[in-house]
mmCIF file of the N, C-alpha and C atoms, coordinates in Angstrom:
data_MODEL
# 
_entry.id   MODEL 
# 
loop_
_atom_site.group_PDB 
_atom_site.id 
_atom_site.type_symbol 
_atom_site.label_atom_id 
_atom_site.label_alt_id 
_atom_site.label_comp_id 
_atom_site.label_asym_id 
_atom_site.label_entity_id 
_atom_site.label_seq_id 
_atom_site.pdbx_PDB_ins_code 
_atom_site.Cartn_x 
_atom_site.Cartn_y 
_atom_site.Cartn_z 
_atom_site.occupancy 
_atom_site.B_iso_or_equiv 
_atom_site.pdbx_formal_charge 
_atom_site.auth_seq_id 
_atom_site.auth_comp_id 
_atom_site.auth_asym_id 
_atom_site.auth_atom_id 
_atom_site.pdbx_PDB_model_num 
ATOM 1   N N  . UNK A 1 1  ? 98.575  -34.135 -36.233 1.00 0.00 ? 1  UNK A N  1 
ATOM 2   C CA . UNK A 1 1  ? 97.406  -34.875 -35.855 1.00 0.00 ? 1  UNK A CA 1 
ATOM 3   C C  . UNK A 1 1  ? 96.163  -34.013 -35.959 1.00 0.00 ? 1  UNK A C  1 
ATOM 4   N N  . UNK A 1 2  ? 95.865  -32.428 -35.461 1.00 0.00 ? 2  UNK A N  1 
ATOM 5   C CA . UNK A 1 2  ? 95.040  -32.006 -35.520 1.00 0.00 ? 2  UNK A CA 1 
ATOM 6   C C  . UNK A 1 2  ? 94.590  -31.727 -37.225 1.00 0.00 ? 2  UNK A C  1 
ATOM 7   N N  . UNK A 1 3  ? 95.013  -31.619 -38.274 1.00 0.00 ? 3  UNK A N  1 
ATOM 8   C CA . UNK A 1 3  ? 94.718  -31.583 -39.625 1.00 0.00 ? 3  UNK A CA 1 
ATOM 9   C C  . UNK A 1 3  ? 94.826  -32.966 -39.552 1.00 0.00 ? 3  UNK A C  1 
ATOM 10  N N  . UNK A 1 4  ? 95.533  -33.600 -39.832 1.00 0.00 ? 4  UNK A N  1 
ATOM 11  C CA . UNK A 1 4  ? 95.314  -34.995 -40.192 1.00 0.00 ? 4  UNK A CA 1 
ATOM 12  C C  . UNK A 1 4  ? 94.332  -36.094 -40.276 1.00 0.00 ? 4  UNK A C  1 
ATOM 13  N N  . UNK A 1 5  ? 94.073  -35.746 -38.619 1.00 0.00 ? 5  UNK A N  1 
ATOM 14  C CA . UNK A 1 5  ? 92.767  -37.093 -37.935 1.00 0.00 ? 5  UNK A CA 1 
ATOM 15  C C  . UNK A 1 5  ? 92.414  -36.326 -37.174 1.00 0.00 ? 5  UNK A C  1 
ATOM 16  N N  . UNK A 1 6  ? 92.705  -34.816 -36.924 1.00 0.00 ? 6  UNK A N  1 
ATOM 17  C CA . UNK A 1 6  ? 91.039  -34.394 -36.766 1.00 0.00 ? 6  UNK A CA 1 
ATOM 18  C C  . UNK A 1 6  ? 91.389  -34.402 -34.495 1.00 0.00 ? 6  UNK A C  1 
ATOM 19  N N  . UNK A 1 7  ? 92.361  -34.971 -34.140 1.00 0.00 ? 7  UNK A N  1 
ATOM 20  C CA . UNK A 1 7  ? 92.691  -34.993 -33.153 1.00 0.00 ? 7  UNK A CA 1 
ATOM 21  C C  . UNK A 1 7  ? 93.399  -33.617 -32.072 1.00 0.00 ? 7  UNK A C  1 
ATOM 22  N N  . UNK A 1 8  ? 92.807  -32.862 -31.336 1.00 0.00 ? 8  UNK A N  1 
ATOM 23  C CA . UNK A 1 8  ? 92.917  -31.154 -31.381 1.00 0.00 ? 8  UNK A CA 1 
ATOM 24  C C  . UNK A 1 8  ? 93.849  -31.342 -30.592 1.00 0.00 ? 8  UNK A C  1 
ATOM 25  N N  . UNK A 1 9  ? 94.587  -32.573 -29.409 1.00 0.00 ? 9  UNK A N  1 
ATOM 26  C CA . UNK A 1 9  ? 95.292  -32.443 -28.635 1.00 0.00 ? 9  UNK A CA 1 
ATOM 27  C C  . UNK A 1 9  ? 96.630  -33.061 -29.298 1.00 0.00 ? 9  UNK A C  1 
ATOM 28  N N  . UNK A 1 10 ? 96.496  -33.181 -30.428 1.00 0.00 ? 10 UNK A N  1 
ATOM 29  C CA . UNK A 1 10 ? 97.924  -33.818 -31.166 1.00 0.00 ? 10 UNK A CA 1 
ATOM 30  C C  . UNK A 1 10 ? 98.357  -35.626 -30.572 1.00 0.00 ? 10 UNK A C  1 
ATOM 31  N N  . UNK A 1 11 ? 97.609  -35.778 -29.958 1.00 0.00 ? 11 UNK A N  1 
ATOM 32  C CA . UNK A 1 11 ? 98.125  -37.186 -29.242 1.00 0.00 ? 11 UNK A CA 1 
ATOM 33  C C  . UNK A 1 11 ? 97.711  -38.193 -30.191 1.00 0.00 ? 11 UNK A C  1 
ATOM 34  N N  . UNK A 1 12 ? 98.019  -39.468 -31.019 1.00 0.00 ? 12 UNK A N  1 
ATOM 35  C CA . UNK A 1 12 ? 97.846  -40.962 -31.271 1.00 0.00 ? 12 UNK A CA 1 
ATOM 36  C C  . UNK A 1 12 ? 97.954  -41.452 -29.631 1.00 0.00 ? 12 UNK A C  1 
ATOM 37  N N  . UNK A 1 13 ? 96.701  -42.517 -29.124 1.00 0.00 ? 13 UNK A N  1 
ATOM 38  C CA . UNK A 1 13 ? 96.618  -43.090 -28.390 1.00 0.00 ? 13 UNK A CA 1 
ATOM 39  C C  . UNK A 1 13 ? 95.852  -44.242 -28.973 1.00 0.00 ? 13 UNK A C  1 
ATOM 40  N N  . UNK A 1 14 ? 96.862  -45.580 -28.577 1.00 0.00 ? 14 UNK A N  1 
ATOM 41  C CA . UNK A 1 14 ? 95.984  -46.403 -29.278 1.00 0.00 ? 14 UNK A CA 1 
ATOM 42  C C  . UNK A 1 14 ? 96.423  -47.123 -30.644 1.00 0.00 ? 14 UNK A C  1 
ATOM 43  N N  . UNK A 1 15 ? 96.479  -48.504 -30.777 1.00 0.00 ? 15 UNK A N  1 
ATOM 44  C CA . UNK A 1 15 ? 97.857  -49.052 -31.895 1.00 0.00 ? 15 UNK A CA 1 
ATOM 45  C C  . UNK A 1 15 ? 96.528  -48.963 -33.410 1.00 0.00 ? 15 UNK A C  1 
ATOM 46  N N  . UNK A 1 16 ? 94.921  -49.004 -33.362 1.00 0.00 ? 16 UNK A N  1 
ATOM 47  C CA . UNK A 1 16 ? 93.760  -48.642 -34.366 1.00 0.00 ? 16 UNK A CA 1 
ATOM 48  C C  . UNK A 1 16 ? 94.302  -47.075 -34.827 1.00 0.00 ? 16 UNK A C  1 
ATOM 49  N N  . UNK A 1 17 ? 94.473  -46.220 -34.079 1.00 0.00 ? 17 UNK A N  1 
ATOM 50  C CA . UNK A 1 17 ? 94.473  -44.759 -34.016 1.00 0.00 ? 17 UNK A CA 1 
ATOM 51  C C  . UNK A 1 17 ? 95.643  -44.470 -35.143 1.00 0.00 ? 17 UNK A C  1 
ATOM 52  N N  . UNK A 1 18 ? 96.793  -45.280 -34.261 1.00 0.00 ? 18 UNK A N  1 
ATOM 53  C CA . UNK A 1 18 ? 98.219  -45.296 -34.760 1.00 0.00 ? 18 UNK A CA 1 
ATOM 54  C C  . UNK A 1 18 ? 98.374  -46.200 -36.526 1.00 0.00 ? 18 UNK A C  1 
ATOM 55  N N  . UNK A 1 19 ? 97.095  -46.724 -36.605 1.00 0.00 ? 19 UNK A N  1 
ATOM 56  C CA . UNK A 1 19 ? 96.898  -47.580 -37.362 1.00 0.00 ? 19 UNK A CA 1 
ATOM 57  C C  . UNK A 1 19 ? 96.274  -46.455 -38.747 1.00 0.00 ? 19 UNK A C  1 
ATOM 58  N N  . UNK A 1 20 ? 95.757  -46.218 -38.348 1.00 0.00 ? 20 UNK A N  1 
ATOM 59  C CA . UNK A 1 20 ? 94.649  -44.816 -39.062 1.00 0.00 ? 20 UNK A CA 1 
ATOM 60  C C  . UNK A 1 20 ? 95.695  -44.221 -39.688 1.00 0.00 ? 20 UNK A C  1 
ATOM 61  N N  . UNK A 1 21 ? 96.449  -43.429 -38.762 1.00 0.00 ? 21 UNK A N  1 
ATOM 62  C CA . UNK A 1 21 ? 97.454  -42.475 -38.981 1.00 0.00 ? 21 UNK A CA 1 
ATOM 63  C C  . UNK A 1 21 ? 98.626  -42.787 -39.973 1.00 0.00 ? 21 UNK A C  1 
ATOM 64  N N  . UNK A 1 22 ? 98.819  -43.977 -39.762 1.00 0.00 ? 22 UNK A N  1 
ATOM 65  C CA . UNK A 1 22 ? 99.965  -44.340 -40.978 1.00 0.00 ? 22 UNK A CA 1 
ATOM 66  C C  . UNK A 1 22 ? 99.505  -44.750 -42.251 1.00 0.00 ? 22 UNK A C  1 
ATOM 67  N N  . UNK A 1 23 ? 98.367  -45.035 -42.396 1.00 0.00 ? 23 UNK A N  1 
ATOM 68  C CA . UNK A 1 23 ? 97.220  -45.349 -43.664 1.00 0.00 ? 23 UNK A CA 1 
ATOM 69  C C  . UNK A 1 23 ? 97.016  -44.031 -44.033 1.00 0.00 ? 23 UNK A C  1 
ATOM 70  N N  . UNK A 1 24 ? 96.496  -43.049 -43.521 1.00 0.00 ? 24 UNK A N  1 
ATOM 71  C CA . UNK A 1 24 ? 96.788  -41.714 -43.990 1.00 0.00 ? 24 UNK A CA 1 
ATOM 72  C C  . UNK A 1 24 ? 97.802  -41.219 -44.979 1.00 0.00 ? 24 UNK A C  1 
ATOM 73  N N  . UNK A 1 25 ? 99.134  -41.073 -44.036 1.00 0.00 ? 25 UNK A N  1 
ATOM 74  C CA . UNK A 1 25 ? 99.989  -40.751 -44.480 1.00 0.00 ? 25 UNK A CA 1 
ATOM 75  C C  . UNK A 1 25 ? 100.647 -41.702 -45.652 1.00 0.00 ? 25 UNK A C  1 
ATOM 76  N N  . UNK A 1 26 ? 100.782 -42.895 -45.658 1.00 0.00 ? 26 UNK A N  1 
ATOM 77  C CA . UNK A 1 26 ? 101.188 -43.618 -46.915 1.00 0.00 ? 26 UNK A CA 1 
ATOM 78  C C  . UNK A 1 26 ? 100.607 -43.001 -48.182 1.00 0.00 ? 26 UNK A C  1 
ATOM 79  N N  . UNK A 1 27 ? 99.296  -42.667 -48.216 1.00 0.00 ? 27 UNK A N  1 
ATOM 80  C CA . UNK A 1 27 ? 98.839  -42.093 -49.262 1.00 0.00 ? 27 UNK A CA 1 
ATOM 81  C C  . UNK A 1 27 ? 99.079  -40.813 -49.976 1.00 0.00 ? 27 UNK A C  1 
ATOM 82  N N  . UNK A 1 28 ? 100.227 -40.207 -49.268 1.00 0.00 ? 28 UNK A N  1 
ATOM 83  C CA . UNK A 1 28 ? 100.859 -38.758 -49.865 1.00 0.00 ? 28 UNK A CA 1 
ATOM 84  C C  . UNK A 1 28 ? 101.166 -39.063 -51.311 1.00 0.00 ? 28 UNK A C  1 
ATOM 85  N N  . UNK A 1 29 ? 100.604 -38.809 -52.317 1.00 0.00 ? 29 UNK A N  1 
ATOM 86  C CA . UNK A 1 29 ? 101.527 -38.485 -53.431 1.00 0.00 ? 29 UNK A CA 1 
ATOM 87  C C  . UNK A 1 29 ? 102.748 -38.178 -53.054 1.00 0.00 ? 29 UNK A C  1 
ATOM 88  N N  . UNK A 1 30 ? 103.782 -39.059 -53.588 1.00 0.00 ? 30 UNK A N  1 
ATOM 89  C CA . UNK A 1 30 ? 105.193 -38.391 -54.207 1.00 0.00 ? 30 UNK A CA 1 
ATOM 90  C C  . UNK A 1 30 ? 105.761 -38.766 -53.118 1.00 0.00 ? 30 UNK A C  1 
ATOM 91  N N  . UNK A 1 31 ? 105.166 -39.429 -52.041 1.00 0.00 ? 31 UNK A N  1 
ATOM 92  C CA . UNK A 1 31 ? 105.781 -39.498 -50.655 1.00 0.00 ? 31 UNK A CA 1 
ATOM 93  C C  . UNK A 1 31 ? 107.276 -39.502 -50.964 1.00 0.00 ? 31 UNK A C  1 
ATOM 94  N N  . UNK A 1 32 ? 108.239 -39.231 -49.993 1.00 0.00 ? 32 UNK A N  1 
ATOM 95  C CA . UNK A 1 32 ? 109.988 -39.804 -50.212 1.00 0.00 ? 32 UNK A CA 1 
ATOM 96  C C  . UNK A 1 32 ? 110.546 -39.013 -49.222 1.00 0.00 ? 32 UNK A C  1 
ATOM 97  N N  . UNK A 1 33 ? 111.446 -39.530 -48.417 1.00 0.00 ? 33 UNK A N  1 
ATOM 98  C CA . UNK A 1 33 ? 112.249 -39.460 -47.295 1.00 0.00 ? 33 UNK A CA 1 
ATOM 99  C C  . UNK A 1 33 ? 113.496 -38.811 -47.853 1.00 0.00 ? 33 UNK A C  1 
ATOM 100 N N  . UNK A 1 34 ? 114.653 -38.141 -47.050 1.00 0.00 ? 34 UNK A N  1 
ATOM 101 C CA . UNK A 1 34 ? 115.887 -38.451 -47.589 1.00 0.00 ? 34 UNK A CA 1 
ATOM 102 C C  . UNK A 1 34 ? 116.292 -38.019 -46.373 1.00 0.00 ? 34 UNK A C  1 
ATOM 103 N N  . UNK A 1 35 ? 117.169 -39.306 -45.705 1.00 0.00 ? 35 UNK A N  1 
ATOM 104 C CA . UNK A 1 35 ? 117.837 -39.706 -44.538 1.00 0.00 ? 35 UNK A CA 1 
ATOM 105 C C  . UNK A 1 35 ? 118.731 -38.648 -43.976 1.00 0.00 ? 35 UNK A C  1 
ATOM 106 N N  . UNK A 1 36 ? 118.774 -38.067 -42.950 1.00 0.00 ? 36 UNK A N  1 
ATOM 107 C CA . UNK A 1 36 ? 119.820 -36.853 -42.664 1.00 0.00 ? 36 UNK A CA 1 
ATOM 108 C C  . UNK A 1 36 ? 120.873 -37.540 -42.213 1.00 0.00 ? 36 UNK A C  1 
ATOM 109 N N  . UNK A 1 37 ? 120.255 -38.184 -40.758 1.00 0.00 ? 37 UNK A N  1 
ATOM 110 C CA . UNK A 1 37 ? 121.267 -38.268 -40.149 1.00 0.00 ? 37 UNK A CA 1 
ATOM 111 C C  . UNK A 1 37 ? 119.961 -39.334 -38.657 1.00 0.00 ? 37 UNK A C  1 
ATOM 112 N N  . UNK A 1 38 ? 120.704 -40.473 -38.071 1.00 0.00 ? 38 UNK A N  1 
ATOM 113 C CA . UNK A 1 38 ? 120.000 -41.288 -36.871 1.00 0.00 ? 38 UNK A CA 1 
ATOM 114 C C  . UNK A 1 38 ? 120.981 -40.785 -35.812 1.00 0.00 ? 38 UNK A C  1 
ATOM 115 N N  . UNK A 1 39 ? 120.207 -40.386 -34.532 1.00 0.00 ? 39 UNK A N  1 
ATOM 116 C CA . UNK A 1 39 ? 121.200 -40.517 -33.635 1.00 0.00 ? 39 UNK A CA 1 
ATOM 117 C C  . UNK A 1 39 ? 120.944 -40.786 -32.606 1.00 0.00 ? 39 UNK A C  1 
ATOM 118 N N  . UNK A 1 40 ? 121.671 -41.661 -31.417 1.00 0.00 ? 40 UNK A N  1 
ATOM 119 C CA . UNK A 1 40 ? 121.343 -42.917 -30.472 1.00 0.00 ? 40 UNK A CA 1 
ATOM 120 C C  . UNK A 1 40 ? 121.460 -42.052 -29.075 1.00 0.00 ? 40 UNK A C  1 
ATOM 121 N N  . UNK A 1 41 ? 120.829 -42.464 -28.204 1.00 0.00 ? 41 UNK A N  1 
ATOM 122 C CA . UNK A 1 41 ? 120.884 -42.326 -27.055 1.00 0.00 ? 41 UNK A CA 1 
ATOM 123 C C  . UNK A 1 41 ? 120.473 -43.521 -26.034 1.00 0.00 ? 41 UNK A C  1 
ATOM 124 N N  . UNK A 1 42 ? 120.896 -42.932 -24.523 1.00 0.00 ? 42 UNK A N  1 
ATOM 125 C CA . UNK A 1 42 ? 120.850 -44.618 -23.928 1.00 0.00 ? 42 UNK A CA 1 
ATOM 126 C C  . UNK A 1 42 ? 119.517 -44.763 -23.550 1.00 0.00 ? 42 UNK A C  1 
ATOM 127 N N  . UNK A 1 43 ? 118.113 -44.246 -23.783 1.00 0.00 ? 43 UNK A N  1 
ATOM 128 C CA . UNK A 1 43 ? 117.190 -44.836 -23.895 1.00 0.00 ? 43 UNK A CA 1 
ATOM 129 C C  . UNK A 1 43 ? 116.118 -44.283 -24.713 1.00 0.00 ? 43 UNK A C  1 
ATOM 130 N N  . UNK A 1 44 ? 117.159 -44.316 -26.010 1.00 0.00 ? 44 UNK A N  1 
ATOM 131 C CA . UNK A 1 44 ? 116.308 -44.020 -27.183 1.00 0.00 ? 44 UNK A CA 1 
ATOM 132 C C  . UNK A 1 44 ? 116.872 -43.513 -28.401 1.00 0.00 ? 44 UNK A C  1 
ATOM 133 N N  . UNK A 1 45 ? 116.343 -43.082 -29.130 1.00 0.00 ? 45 UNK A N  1 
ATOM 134 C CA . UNK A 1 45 ? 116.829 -42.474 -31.055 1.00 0.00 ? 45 UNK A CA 1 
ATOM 135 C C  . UNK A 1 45 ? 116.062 -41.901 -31.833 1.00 0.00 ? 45 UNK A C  1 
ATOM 136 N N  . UNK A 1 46 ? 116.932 -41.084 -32.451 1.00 0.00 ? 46 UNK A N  1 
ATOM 137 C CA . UNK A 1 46 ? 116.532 -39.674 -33.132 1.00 0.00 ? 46 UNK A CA 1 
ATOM 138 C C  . UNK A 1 46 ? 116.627 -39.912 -34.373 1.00 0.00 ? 46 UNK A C  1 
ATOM 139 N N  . UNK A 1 47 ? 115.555 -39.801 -35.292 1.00 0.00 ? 47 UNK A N  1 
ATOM 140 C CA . UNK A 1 47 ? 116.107 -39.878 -37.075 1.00 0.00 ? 47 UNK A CA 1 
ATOM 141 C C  . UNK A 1 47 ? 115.484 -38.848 -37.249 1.00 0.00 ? 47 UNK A C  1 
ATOM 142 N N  . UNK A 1 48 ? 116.230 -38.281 -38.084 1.00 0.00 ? 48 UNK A N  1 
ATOM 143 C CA . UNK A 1 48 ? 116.154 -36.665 -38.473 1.00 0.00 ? 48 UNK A CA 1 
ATOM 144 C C  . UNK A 1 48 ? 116.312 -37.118 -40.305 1.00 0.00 ? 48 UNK A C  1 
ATOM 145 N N  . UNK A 1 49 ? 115.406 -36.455 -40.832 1.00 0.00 ? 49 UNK A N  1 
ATOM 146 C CA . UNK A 1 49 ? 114.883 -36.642 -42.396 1.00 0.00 ? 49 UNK A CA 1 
ATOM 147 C C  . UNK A 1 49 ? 114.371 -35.176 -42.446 1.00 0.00 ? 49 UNK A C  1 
ATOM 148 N N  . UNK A 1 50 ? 114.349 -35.559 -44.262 1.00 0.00 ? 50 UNK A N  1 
ATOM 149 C CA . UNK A 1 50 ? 113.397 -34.382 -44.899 1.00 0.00 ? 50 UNK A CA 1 
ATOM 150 C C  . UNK A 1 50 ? 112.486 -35.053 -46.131 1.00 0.00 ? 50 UNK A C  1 
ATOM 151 N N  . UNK A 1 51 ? 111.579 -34.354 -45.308 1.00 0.00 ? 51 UNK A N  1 
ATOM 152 C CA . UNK A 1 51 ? 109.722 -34.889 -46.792 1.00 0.00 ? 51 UNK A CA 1 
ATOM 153 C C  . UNK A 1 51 ? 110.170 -34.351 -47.979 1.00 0.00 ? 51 UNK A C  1 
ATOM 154 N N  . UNK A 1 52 ? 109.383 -34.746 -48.833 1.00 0.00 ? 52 UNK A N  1 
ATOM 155 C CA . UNK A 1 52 ? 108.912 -34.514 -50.276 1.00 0.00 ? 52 UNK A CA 1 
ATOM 156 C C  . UNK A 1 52 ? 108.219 -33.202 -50.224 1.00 0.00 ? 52 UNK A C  1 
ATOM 157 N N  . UNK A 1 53 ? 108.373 -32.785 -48.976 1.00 0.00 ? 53 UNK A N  1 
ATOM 158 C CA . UNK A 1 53 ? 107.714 -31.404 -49.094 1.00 0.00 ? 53 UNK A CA 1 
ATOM 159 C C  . UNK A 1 53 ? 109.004 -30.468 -48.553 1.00 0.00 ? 53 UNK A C  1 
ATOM 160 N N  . UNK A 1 54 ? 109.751 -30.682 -48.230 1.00 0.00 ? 54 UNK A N  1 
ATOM 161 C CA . UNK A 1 54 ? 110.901 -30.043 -47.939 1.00 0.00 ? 54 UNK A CA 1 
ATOM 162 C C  . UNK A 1 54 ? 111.335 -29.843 -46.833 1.00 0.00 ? 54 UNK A C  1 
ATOM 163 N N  . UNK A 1 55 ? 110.273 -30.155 -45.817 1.00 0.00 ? 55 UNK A N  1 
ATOM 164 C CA . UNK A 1 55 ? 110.470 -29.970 -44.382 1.00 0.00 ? 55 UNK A CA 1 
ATOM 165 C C  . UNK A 1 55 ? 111.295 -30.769 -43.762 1.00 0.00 ? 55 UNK A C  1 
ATOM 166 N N  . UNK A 1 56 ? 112.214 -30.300 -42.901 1.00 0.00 ? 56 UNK A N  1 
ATOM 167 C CA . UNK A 1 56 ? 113.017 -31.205 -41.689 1.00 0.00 ? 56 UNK A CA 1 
ATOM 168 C C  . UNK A 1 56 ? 112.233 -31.460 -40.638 1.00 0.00 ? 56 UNK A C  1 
ATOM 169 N N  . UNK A 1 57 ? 112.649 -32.932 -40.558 1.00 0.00 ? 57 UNK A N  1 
ATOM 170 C CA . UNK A 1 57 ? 111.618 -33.420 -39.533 1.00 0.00 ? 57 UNK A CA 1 
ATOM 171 C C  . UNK A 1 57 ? 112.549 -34.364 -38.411 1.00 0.00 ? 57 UNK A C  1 
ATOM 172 N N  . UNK A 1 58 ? 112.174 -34.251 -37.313 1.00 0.00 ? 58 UNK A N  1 
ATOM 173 C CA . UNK A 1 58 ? 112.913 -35.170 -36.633 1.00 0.00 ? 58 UNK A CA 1 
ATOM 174 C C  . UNK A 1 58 ? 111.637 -36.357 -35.441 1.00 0.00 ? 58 UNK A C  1 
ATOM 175 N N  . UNK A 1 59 ? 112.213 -37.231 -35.828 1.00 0.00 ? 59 UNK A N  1 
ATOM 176 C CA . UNK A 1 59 ? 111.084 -38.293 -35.191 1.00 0.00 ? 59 UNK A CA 1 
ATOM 177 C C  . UNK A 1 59 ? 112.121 -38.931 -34.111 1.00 0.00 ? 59 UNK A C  1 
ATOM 178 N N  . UNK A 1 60 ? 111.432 -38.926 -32.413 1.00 0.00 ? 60 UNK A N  1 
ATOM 179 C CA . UNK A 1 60 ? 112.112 -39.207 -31.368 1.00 0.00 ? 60 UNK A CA 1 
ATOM 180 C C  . UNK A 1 60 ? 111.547 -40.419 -30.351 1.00 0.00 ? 60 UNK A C  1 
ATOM 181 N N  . UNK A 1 61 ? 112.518 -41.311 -30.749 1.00 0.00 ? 61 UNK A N  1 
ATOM 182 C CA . UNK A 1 61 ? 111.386 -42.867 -29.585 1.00 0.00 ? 61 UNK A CA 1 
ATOM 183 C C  . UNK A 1 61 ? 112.265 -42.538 -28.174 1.00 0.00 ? 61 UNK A C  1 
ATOM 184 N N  . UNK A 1 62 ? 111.406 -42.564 -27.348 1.00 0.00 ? 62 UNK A N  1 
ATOM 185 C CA . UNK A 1 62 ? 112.038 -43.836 -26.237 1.00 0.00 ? 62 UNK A CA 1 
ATOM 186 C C  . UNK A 1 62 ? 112.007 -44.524 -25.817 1.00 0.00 ? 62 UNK A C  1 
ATOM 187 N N  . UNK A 1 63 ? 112.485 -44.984 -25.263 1.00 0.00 ? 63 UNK A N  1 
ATOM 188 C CA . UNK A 1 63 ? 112.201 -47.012 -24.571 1.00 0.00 ? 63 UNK A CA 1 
ATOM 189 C C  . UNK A 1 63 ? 112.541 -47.054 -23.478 1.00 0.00 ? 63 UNK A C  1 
ATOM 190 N N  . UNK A 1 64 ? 111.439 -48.156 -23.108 1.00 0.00 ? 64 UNK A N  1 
ATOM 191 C CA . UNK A 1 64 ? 111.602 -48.374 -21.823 1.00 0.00 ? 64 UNK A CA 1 
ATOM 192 C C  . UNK A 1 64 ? 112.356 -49.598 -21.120 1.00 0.00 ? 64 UNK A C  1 
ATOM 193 N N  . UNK A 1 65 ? 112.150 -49.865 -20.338 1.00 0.00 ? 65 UNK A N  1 
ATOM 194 C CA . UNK A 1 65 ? 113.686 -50.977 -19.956 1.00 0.00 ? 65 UNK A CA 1 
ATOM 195 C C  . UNK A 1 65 ? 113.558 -52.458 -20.986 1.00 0.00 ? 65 UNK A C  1 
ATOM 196 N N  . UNK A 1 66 ? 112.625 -52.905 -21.355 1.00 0.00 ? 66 UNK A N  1 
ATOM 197 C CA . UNK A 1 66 ? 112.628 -53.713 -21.820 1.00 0.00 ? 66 UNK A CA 1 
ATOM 198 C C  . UNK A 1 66 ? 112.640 -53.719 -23.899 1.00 0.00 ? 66 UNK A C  1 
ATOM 199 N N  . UNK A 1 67 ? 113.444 -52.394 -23.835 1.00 0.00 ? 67 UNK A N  1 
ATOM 200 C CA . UNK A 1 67 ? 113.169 -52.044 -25.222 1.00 0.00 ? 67 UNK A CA 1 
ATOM 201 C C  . UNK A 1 67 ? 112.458 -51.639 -26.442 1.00 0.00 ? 67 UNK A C  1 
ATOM 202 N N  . UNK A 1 68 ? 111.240 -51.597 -25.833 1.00 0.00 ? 68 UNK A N  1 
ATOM 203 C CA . UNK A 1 68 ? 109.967 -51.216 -26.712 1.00 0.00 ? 68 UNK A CA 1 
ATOM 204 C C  . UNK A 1 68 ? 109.659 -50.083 -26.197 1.00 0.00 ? 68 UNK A C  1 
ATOM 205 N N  . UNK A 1 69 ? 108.857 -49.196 -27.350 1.00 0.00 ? 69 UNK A N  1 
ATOM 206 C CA . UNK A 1 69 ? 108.809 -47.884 -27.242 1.00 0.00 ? 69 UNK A CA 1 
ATOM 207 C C  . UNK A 1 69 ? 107.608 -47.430 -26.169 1.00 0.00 ? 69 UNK A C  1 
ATOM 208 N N  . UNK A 1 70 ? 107.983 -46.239 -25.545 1.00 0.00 ? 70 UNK A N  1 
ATOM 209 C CA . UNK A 1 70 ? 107.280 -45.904 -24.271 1.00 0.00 ? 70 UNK A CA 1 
ATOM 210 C C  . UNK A 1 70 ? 105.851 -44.585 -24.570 1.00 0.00 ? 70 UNK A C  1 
ATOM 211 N N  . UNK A 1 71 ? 107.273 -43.427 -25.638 1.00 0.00 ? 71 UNK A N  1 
ATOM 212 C CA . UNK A 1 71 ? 106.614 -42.773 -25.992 1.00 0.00 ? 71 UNK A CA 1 
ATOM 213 C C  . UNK A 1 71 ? 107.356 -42.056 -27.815 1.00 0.00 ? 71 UNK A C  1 
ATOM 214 N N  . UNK A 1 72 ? 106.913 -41.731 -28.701 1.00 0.00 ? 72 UNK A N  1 
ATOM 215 C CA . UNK A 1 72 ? 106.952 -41.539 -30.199 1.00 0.00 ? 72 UNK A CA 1 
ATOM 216 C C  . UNK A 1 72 ? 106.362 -40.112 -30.089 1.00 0.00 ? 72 UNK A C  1 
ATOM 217 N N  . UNK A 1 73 ? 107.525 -39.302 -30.257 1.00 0.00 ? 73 UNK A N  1 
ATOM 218 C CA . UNK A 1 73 ? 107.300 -37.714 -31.052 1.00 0.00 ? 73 UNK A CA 1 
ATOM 219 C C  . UNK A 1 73 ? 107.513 -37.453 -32.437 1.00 0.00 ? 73 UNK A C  1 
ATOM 220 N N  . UNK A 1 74 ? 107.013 -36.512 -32.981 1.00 0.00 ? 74 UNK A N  1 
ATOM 221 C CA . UNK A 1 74 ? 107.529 -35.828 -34.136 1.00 0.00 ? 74 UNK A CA 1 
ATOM 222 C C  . UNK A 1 74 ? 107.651 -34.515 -34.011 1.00 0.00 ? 74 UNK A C  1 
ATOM 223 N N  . UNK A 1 75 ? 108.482 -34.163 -34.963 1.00 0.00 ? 75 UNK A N  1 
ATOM 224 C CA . UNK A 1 75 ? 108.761 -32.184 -34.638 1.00 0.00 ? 75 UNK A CA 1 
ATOM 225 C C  . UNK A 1 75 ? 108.997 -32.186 -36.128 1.00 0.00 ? 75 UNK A C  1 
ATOM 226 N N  . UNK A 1 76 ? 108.245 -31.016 -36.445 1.00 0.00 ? 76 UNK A N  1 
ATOM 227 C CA . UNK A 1 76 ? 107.985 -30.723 -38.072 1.00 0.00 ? 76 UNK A CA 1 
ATOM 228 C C  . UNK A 1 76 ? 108.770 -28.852 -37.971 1.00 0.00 ? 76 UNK A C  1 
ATOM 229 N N  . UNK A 1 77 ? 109.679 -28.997 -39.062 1.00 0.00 ? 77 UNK A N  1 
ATOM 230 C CA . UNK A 1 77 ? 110.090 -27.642 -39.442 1.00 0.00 ? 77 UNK A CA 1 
ATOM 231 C C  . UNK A 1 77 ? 109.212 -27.158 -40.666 1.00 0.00 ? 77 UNK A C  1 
ATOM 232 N N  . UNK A 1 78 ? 109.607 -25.899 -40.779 1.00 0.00 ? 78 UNK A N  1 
ATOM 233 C CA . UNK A 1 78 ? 108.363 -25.417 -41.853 1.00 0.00 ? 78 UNK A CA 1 
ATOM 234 C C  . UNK A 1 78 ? 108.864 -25.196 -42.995 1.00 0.00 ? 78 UNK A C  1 
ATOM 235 N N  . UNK A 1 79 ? 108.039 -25.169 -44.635 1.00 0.00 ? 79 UNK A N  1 
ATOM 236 C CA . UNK A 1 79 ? 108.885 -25.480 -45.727 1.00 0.00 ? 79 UNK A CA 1 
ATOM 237 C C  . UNK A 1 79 ? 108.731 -24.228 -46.003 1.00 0.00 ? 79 UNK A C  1 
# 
């Protein structure tokens, strides 16, 4: 977030913000995923991928009782 949008505390707050942020990123040249591995927990899930840039990345929701997400991390390894 802080390279990206410019945001120094790393936080998306906000579904415009969150909106920004994925308009951003769609625009990677060459973009492409390749699926590692999803893995479940009882209030929430882990998909673990690697970019077009080589990095392992793991993206972490959780949910709250009614199933919708509470809070959305990412953790970036380095290429």
């Amino acid at each position: 977030m802080i390279t990206r949008l410019g945001i120094a505390s790393g936080w998306i707050e906000g579904k415009q913000k969150l909106r920004n942020h994925f308009a951003v990123g769609l625009k990677v040249p060459n973009l492409h995923f390749e699926l590692i591995d999803v893995l479940l927990g009882v209030d929430g899930i882990s998909v673990v991928y690697r970019r077009e840039t080589g990095a392992l990345v793991v993206d972490v929701v959780e949910l709250n009782a009614a199933g919708k997400i509470q809070v959305a991390r990412a953790y970036y390894g380095r290429v």
